[in-house]
N, C-alpha and C positions, 0 to 999 in steps of 0.2 A: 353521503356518497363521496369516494375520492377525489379529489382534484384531480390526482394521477394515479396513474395505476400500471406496473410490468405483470405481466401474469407469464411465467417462463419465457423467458424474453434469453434468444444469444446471439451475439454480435459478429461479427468478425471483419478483420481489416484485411483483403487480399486472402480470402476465404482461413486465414487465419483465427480461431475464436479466439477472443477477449473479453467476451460475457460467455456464463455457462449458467443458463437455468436461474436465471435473477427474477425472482419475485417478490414485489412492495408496493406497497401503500402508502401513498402521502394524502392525510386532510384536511381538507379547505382550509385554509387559516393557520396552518402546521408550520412550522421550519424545521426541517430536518438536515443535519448533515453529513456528506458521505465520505469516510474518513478510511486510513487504510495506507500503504506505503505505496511507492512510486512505479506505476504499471498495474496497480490493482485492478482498475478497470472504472476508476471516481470517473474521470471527465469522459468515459465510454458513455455512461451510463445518462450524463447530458447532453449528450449527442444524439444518444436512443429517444430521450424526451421531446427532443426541437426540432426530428425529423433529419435532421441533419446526416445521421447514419441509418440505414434501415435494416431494423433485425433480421436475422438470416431467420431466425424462429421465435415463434411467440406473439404476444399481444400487447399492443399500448395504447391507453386510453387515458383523453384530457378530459372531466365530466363523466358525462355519459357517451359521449363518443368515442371511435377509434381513431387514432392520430391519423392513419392512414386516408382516413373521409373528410378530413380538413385541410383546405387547401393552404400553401405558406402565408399569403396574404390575410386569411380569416386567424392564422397562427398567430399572425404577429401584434395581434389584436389580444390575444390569451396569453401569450408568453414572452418576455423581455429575457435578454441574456446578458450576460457582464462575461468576456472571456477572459482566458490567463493575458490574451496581450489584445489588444484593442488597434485592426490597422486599419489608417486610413490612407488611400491612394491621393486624396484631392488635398490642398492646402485651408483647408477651414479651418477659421477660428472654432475655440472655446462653445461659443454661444450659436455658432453654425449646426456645429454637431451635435447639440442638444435639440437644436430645434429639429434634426432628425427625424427625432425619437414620437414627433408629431405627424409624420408618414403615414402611419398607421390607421389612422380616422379621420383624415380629411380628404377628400377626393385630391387626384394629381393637378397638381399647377395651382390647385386653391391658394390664396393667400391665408397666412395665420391668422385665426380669429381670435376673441378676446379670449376663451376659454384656453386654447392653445398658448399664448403667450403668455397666461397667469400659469400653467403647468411645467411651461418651461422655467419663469423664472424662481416658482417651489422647488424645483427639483435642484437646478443652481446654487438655492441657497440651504437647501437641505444636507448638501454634501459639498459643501464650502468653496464653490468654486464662480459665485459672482464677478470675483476681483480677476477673473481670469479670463471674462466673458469674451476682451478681442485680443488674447492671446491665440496665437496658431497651436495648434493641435501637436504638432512634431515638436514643438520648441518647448515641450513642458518635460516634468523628472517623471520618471516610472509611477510617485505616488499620486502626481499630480493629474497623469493620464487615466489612474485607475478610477482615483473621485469623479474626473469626468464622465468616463463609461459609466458610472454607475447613475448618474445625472441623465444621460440619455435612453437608460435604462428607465427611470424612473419615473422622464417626460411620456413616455408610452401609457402611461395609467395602466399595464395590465392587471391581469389577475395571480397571475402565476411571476414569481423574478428564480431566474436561474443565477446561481453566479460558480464560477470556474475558481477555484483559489484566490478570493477578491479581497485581503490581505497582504498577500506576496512581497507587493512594493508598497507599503503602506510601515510610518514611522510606530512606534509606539500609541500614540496619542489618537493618530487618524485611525490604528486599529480599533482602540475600543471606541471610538467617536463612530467608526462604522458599525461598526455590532450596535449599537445604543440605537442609529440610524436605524437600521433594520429589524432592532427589536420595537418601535413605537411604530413602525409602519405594520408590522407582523401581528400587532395587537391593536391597533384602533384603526387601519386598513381591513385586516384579515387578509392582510396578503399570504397569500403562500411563498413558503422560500426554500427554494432547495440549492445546495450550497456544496462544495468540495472544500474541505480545508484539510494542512496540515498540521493547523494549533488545536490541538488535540484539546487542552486548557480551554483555550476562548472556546471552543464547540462546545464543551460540555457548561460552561458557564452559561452560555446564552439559548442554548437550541434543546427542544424538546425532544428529540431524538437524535441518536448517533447511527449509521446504520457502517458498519463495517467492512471494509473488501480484502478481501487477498486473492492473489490469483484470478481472477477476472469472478470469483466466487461471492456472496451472501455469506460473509463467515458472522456476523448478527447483527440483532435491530433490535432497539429497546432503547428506555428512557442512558443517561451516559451514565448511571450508578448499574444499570445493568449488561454494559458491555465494557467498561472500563476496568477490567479484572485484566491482574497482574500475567497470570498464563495465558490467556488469551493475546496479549498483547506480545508475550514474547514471543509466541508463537509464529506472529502474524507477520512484525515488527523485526525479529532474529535480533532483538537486544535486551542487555536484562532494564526493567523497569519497577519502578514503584510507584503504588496509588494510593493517598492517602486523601478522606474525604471526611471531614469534619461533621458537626452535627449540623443540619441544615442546608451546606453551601453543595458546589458540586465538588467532586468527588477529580484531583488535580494529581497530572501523571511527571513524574519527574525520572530522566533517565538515569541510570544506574553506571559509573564513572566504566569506562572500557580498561581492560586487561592494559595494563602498562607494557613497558617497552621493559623486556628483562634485561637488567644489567649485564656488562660482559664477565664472563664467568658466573652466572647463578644460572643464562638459558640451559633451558632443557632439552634433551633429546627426546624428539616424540615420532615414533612410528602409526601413522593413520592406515584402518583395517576399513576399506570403504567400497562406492562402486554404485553407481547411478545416481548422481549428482550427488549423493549424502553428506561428502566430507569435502567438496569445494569450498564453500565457505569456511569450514576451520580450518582448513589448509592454508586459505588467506588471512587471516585472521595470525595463526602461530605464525608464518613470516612475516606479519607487520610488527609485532610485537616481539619477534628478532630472538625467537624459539628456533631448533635446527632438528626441521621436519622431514622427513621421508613416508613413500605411501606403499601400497600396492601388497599384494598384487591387483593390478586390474586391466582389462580389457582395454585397449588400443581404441582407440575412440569414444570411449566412455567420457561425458563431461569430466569427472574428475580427474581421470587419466588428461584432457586437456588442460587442466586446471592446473596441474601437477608441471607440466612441461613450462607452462605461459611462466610459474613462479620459479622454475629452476630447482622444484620439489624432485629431489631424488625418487626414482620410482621404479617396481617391478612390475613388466608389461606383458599381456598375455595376449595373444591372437586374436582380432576382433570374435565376439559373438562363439567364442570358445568357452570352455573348463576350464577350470583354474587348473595348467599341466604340471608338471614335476621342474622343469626348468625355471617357469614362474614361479614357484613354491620355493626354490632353491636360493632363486634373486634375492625374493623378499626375503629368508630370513636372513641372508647373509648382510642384507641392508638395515634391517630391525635385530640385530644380535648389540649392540651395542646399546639399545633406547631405554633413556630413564623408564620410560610410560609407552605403554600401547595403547591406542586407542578404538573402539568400535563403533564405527558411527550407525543409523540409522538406517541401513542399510536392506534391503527386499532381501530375505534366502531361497533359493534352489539348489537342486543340486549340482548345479556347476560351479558354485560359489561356497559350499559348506566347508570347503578347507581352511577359510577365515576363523573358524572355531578352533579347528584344530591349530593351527598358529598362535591364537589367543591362549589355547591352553598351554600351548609350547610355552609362551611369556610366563605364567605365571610359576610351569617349572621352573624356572631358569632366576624366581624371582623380581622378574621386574612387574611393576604395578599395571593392573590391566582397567579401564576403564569402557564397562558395557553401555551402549543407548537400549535404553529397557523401555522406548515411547513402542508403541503397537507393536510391541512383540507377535500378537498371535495374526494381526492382518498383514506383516511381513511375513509368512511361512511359507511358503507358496513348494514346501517340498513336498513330496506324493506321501511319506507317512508323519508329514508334520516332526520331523525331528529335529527343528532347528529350537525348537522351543525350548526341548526339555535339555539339550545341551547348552545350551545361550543361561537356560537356571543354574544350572549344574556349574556352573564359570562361576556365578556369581555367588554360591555354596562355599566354594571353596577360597575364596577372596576376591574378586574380582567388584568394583566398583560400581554402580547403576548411577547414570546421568540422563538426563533429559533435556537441557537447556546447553550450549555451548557455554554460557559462563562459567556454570558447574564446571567442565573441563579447566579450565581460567586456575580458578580458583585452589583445585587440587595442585595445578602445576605451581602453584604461590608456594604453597604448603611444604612442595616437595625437597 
């Protein structure tokens, strides 16, 4: 039976969701950890566990119970937490705050009994903070603060240890000296550990499963050889990477060096064909790297259309929740008549937006290099006879180039 269990579980902060349809399994004695870039929805998804947020939808269950039928006090008896910052309002020492973490099973006002002060001072010396015992709380470094949460943590005896990025501020040395920690309790405890990190590395090294997030989504879960795959990660990620996993060990992701700054006189002129957030990010991306980008056409309020303004992106602007008109059309090409490269990003079709094609085919009269996103071609069509399709092939027939990853884009412009 699970330790824990989401069964379509969705969250949201200020009726905003941040979970959509999260369903998992964690097993008694398991460490898993929930990996994923910044807003994914990792430390949601610990917060859905400790009660702390309550699903808008769905089911959570500690055992055989539902989280909702336990009260916080019988909670804290089951589950310990480590957050990203550990506050305390009161001025305790070291060895105050650990003893804490003995709250939990002793009646109020009892004094510490033997048992209590033998788990205090294992836990102390388990994550190296003996020597610190009548140091005050405030007065320590970021590493030194996080060994102790994890000490008070650890004083709890629970069953379950959650932890929040419990690495963050932690040296090289403390890092694997924690893992090592929590791998001899994970296995001669059978503690359960569920965990957030961003060392992708350490996670796969140490923890029996990685489980994925993007977007407040389950993008996978499996042992980390089966979710540590190079597309997936770019996808999730939006950077190129590589994974390379020897015979035995686990499977170590190393990111892939970002687009340089192009010298003066080699940047390129690059015309982006976009529209519903698709080409923000390389819009960003070609002016950091000091590329001389213009976009459009697009619709006045469009993320990219904002995106376009905030970078000082030359752009052609169409009437909010309009067609792409002949004035718009006229903007862009007068703005894209000079560009090494044109580019088409990833972008939804209808028919208010099919003149993007025809533009694209304009470029490739005229010569210049055209660069198509060929990811879900047929789930972006969304025209009534499906003709974005066979035009968006028909570009790419006649020269037109298929990318998938913004590196690829990168890459071509090195070339150029």
């Amino acid at each position: 039976m699970p330790a824990i269990e989401l069964q379509s579980v969705f969250a949201a902060y200020r009726e905003v969701d941040v979970l959509h349809d999260v369903t998992l399994a964690v097993a008694a004695g398991e460490w898993l950890a929930l990996v994923g870039p910044n807003g994914a929805g990792k430390s949601t998804v610990l917060r859905v566990i400790t009660g702390l947020l309550k699903p808008r939808a769905g089911m959570v269950r500690l055992g055989k119970r539902e989280l909702r039928e336990i009260r916080p006090a019988e909670r804290a008896r089951w589950v310990a937490v480590v957050p990203q910052e550990l506050s305390v309002p009161l001025p305790f020492t070291v060895g105050e705050l650990v003893a804490l973490g003995r709250t939990n099973v002793r009646q109020r006002w009892a004094r510490l009994a033997a048992d209590d002060r033998r788990a205090i001072e294992r836990a102390m010396a388990y994550t190296d903070v003996l020597e610190l015992r009548e140091r005050p709380f405030e007065e320590l470094s970021g590493g030194e603060k996080q060994r102790a949460a994890l000490a008070l943590a650890l004083a709890q005896e629970t069953q379950i240890l959650l932890l929040d990025e419990p690495t963050a501020h932690l040296d090289l040395n403390h890092q694997w000296e924690f893992f090592q920690l929590l791998e001899r309790l994970n296995r001669e405890c059978q503690l359960t550990v569920v965990m957030t990190s961003h060392d992708l590395n350490l996670a796969a090294e140490f923890c029996a499963r990685l489980a994925l997030f993007d977007h407040g989504r389950l993008a996978a879960i499996g042992t980390p050889s089966d979710v540590l795959h190079e597309d997936l990660l770019r996808e999730t990620y939006h950077c190129d990477v590589r994974v390379r996993q020897e015979s035995g060990r686990a499977p170590q992701v190393q990111p892939e060096r970002q687009p340089r700054i192009a010298p003066p006189g080699v940047a390129s002129r690059v015309h982006v064909l976009a529209g519903g957030g698709s080409g923000a990010e390389l819009l960003r991306r070609l002016v950091l790297t000091g590329h001389h980008a213009s976009c459009g056409p697009l619709n006045m309020g469009d993320s990219d259309a904002q995106a376009a303004t905030a970078l000082d992106v030359p752009a052609a602007l169409e009437k909010p929740f309009s067609s792409l008109g002949t004035e718009a059309l006229v903007a862009a090409r007068k703005i894209s008549a000079d560009a090494d490269v044109l580019v088409l990003t990833e972008v939804p079709f209808g028919p208010g937006n099919l003149a993007l094609l025809t533009l694209a085919g304009e470029a490739l009269d005229r010569g210049t290099r055209v660069l198509i996103n060929t990811r879900n071609l047929e789930q972006r069509d969304f025209t009534p006879q499906r003709e974005a399709q066979p035009r968006l092939r028909a570009l790419l027939t006649r020269g037109a180039v298929g990318w998938q990853h913004a590196d690829e884009v990168f890459q071509a412009l090195e070339k150029s």
